[in-house]
KEMI-739882 format. One record per residue: x, y, z of N, C-alpha, C in turn; residue number from 1; residue in one letter. Coordinates in steps of 0.2 Angstrom, whole numbers. Layout:
BEGIN
     nX     nY     nZ    caX    caY    caZ     cX     cY     cZ  resi  resn
      X      Y      Z      X      Y      Z      X      Y      Z   NUM     A
...
END
This chain:
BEGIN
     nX     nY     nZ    caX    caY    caZ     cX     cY     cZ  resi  resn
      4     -6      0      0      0      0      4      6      0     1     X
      3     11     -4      6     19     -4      6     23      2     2     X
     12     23      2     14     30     10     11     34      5     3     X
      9     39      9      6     46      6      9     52     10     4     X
     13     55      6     18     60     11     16     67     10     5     X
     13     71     14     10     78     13     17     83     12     6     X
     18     86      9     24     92     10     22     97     12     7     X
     24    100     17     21    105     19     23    112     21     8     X
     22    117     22     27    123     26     24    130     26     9     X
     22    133     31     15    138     27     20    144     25    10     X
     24    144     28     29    147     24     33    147     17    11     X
     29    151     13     33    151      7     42    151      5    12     X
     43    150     -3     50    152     -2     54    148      2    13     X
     52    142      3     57    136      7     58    130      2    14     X
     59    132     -3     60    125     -8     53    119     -6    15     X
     50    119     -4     43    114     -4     41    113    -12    16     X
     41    116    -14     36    111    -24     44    109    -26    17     X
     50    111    -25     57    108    -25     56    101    -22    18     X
     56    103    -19     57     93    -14     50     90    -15    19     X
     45     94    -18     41     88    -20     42     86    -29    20     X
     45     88    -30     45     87    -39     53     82    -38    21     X
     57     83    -36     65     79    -36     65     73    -30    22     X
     59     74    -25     59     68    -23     55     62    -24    23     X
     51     65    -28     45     62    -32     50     57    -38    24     X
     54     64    -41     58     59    -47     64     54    -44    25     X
     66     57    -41     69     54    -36     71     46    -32    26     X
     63     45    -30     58     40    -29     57     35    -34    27     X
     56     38    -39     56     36    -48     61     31    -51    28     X
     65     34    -47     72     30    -51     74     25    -46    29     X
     72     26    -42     72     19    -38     67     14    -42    30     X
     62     14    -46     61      9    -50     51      8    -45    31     X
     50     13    -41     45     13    -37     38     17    -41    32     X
     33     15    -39     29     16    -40     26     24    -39    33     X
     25     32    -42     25     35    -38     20     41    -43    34     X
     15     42    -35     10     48    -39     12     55    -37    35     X
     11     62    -40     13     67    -36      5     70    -38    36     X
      4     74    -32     -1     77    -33      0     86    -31    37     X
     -3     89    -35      1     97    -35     -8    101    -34    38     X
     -7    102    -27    -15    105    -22    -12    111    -23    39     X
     -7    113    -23     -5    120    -25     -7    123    -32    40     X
    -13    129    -29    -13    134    -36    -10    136    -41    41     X
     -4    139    -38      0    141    -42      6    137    -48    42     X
      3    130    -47      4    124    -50     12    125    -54    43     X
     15    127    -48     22    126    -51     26    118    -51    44     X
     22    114    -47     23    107    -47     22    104    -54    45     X
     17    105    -57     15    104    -62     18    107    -68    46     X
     22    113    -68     27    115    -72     33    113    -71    47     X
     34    112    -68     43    106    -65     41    102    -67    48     X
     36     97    -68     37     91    -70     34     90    -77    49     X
     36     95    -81     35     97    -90     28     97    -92    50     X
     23     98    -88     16     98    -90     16    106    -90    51     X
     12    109    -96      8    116    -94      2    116    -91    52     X
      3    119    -85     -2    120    -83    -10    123    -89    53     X
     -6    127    -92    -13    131    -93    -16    126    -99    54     X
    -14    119   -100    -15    117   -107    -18    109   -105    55     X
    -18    107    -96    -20    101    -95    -29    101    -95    56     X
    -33     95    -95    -39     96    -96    -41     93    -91    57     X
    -37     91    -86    -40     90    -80    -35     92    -71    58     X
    -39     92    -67    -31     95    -61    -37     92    -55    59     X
    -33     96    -50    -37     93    -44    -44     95    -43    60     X
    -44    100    -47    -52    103    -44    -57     96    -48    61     X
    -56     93    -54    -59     87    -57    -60     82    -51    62     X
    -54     81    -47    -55     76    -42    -57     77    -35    63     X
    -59     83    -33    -60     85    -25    -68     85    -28    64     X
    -69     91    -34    -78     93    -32    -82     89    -38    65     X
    -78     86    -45    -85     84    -49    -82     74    -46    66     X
    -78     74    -42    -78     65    -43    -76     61    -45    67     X
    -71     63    -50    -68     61    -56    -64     54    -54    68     X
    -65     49    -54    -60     42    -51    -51     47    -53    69     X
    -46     45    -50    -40     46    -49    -38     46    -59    70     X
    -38     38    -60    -37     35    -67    -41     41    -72    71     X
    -46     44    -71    -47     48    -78    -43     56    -75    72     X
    -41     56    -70    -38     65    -70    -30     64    -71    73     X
    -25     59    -68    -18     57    -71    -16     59    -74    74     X
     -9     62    -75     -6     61    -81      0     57    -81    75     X
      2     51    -85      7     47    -84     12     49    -89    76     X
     12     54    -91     19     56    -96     21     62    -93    77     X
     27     62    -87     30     68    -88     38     65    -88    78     X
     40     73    -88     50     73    -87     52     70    -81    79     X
     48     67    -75     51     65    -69     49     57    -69    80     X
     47     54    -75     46     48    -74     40     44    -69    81     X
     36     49    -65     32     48    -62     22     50    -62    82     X
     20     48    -59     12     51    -64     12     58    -58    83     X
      6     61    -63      5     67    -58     -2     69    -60    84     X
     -7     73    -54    -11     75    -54    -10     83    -53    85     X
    -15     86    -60     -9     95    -60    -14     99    -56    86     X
    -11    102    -54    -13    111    -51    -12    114    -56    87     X
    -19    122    -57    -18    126    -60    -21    130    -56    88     X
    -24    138    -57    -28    141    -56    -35    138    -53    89     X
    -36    132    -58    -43    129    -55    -44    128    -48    90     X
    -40    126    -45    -38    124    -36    -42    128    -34    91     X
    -41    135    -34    -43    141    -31    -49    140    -30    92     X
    -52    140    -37    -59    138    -36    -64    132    -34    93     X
    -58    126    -32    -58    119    -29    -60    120    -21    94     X
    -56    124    -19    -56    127    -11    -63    129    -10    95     X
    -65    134    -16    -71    139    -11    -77    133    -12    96     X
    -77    131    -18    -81    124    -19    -83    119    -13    97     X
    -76    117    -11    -76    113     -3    -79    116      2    98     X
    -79    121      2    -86    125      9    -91    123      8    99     X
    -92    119      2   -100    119      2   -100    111      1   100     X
    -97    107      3    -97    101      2    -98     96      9   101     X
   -100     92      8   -102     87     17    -94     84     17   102     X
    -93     81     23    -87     80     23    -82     83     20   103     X
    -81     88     19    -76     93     15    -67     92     14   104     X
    -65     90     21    -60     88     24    -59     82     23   105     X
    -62     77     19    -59     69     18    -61     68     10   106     X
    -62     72      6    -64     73     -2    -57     71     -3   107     X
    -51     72     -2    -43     69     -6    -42     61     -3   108     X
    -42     61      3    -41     55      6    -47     50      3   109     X
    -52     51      2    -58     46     -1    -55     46     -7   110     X
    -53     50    -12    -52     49    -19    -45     43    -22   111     X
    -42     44    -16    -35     41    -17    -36     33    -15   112     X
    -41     31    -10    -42     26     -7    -42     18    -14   113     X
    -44     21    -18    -44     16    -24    -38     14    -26   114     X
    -32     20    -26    -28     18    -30    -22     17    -25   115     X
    -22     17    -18    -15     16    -13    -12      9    -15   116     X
    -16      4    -17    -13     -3    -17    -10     -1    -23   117     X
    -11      3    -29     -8      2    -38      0      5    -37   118     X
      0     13    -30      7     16    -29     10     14    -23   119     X
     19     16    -26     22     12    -17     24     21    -15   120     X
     22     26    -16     24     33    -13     16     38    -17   121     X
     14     42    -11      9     45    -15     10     54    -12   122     X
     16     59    -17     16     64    -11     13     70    -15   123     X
     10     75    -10      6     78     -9      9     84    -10   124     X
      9     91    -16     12     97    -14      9    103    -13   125     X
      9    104     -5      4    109     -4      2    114     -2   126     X
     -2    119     -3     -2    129     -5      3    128      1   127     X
      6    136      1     10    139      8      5    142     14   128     X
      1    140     15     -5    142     19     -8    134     23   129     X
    -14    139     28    -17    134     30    -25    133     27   130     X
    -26    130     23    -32    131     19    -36    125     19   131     X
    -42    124     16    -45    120     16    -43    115     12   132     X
    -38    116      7    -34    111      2    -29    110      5   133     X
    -25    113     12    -21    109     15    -23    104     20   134     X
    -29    105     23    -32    102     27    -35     97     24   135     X
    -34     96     18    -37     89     14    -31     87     14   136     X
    -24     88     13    -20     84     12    -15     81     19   137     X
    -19     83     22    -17     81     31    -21     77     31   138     X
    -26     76     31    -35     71     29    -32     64     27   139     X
    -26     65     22    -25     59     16    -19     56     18   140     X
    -16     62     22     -8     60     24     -7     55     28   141     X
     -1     50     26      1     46     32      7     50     36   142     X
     10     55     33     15     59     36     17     65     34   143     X
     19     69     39     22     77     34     28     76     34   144     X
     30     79     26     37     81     26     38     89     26   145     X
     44     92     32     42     99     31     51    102     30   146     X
     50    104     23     56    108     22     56    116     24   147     X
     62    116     28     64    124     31     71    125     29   148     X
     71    132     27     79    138     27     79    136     37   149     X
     86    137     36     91    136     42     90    143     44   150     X
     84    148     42     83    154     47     81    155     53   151     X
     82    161     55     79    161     63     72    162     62   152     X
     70    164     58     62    166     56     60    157     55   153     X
     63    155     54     60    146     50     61    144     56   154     X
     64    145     58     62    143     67     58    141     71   155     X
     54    148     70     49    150     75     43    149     72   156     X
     46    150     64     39    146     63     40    140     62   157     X
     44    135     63     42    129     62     38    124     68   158     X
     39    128     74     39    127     81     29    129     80   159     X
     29    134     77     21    136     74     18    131     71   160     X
     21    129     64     19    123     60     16    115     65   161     X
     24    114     65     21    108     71     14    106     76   162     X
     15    114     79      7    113     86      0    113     79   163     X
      2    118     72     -4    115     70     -4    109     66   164     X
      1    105     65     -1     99     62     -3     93     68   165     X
     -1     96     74     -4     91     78    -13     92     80   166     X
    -15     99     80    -20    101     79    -25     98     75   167     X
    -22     96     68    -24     94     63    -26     86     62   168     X
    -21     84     69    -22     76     71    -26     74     73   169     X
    -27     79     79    -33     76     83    -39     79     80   170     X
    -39     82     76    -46     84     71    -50     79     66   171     X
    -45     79     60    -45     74     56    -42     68     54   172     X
    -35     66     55    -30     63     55    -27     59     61   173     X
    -31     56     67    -26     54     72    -19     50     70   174     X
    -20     49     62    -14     44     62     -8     47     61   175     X
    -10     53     60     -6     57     56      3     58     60   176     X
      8     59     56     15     57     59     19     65     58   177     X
     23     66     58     29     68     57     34     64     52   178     X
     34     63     47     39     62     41     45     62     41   179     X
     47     68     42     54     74     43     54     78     43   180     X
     61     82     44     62     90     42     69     89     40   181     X
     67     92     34     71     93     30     75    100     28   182     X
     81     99     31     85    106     28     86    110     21   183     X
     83    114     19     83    115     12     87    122     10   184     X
     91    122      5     95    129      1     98    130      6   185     X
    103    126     10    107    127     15    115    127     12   186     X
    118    133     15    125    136     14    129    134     22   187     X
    136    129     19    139    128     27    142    133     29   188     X
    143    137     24    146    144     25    146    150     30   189     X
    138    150     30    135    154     34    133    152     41   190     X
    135    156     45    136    153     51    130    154     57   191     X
    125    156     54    119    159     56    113    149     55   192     X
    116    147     47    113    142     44    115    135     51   193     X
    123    136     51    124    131     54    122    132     63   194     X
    122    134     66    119    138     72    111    136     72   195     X
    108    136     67     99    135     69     99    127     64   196     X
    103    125     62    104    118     58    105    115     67   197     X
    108    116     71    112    113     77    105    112     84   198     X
    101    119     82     97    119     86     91    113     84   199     X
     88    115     77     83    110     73     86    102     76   200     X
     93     98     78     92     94     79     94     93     85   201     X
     93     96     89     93     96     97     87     95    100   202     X
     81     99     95     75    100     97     70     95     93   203     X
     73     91     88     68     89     83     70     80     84   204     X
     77     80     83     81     76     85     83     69     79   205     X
     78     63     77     80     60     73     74     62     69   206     X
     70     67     71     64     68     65     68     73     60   207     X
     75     76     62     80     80     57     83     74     52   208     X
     81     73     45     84     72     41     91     73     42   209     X
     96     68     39    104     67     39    104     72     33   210     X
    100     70     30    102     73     22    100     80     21   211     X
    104     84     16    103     93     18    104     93     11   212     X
     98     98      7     99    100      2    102    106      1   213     X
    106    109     -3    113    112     -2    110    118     -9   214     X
    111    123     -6    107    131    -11    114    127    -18   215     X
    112    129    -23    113    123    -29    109    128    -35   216     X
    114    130    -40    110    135    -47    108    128    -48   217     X
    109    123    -51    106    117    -55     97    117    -53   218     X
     98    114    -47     90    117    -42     85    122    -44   219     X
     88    126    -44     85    132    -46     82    134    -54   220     X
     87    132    -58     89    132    -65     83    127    -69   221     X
     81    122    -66     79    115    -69     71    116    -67   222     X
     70    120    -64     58    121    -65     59    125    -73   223     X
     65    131    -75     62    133    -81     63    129    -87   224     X
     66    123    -86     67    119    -93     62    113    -91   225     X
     56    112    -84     50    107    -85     54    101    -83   226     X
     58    101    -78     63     93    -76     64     96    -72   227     X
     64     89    -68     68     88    -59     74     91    -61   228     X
     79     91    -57     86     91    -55     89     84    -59   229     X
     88     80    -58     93     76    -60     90     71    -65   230     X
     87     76    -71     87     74    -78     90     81    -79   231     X
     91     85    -78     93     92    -79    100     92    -80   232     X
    101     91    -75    108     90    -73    111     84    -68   233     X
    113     77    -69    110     74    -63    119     72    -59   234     X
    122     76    -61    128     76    -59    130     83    -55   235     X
    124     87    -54    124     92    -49    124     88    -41   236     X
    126     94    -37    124     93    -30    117     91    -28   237     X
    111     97    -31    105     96    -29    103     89    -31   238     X
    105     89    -38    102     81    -39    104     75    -34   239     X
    110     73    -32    113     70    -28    111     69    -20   240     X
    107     75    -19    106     77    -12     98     73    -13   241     X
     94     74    -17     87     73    -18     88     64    -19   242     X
     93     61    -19     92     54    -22     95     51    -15   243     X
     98     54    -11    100     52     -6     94     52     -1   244     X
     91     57     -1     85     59      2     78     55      2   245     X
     79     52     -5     73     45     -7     76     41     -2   246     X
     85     39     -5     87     32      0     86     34      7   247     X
     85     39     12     85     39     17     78     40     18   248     X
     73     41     16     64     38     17     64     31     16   249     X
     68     28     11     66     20     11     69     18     17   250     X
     77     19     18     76     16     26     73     17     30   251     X
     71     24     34     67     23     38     60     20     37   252     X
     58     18     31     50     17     30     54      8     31   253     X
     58      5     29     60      0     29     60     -4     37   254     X
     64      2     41     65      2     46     58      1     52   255     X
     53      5     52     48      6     56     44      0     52   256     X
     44     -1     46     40    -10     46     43    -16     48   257     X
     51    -15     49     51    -20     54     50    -21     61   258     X
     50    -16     64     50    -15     70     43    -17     71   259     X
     39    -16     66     30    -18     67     29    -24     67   260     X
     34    -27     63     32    -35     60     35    -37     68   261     X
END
């Protein structure tokens, strides 16, 4: 059955549609089964992974408000090798739609329920807010992954983040986990970086990813040519950092099923 990993960070500007597009592809080339799904309006997910937004004839609003099974909204051809369900602009109008629907808050986690046995990863990338399209994909999630800058401000709000995704738990999700936290566009240079990187795992502790995505032009470079990192460039640092990143979700995902068995 498919983990479902929500990405999350209500702060913008933190690499979040980044680490969902490269560890999606990522995830890919390990030879896994992988859906990405882009709840984000601004369907930049959707343009990383070589789809035009403005040119798909279906995205999430197909799937939250008219019911559309998963298999007709999909798209199985992109640059990352893995399928996707797009965002565009329509989202927007997906959200205010959800106010008026019975169970509002379980519309993503019900649509998905058909397809968790077909994928072995299903992640989720979503607005920089707390919305009603975030709180469908806390609904769906078996866990958050939450990428932050090594700043003082990412700090305090992450510490903010957290109390709401527990909130979110006891709401809708009691299953709901902690995935990781993952460092992203980190410079070891900057000593301000390495100082709030020391603190994050003092306080977060093995929930701090080992793995650190490293500020990288490649990274950057690679959403305007519609490919991950590493088709783009796969001999970059960024790409290299994101592939180690899948390897360190499969062991732990490895890990906590044996401990179950």
């Amino acid at each position: 059955m498919a983990k479902v990993i929500a990405i999350a960070n209500q702060k913008g500007g933190v690499g979040k549609t980044t680490t969902a597009v490269n560890v999606a592809a990522s995830m890919a080339a390990t030879k896994r089964k992988v859906l990405l799904i882009d709840l984000d309006p601004q369907g930049n997910a959707t343009m990383g992974s070589g789809i035009d937004k403005y040119e798909v004839d279906s995205t999430c609003y197909e799937l939250l408000i008219e019911d559309k099974p998963v298999q007709d909204v999909v798209i199985t051809e992109t640059s990352g090798k893995y399928d996707l369900i797009a965002g565009n602009s329509d989202v927007t109008a997906a959200e205010i739609k959800l106010m008026e629907v019975f169970a509002r808050e379980l519309r993503l986690r019900r649509a998905l329920e058909p397809v968790r046995d077909y994928y072995d990863y299903i992640f989720i990338d979503c607005p920089p807010s707390l919305s009603q399209l975030t709180v469908n994909a806390m609904a769906a999630a078996d866990s958050v992954l939450v990428p932050m800058q090594c700043e003082y401000y990412a700090l305090e709000g992450l510490t903010a983040l957290m109390d709401t995704i527990k909130k979110l738990a006891s709401v809708v999700n009691p299953d709901l986990k902690i995935e990781g936290v993952l460092r992203t566009m980190y410079d070891p240079r900057n000593r301000l970086a390495n100082d709030v990187s020391e603190q994050l795992k003092r306080h977060f502790g093995e929930q701090v990813y080992r793995t650190v995505i490293p500020r990288n032009v490649r990274l950057a470079e690679a959403p305007s040519f519609g490919a991950p990192a590493m088709y783009y460039d796969k001999s970059s640092t960024g790409a290299k950092a994101y592939l180690a990143l899948a390897g360190e979700i499969l062991r732990r995902r490895n890990k906590t099923l044996k401990e179950a068995s």
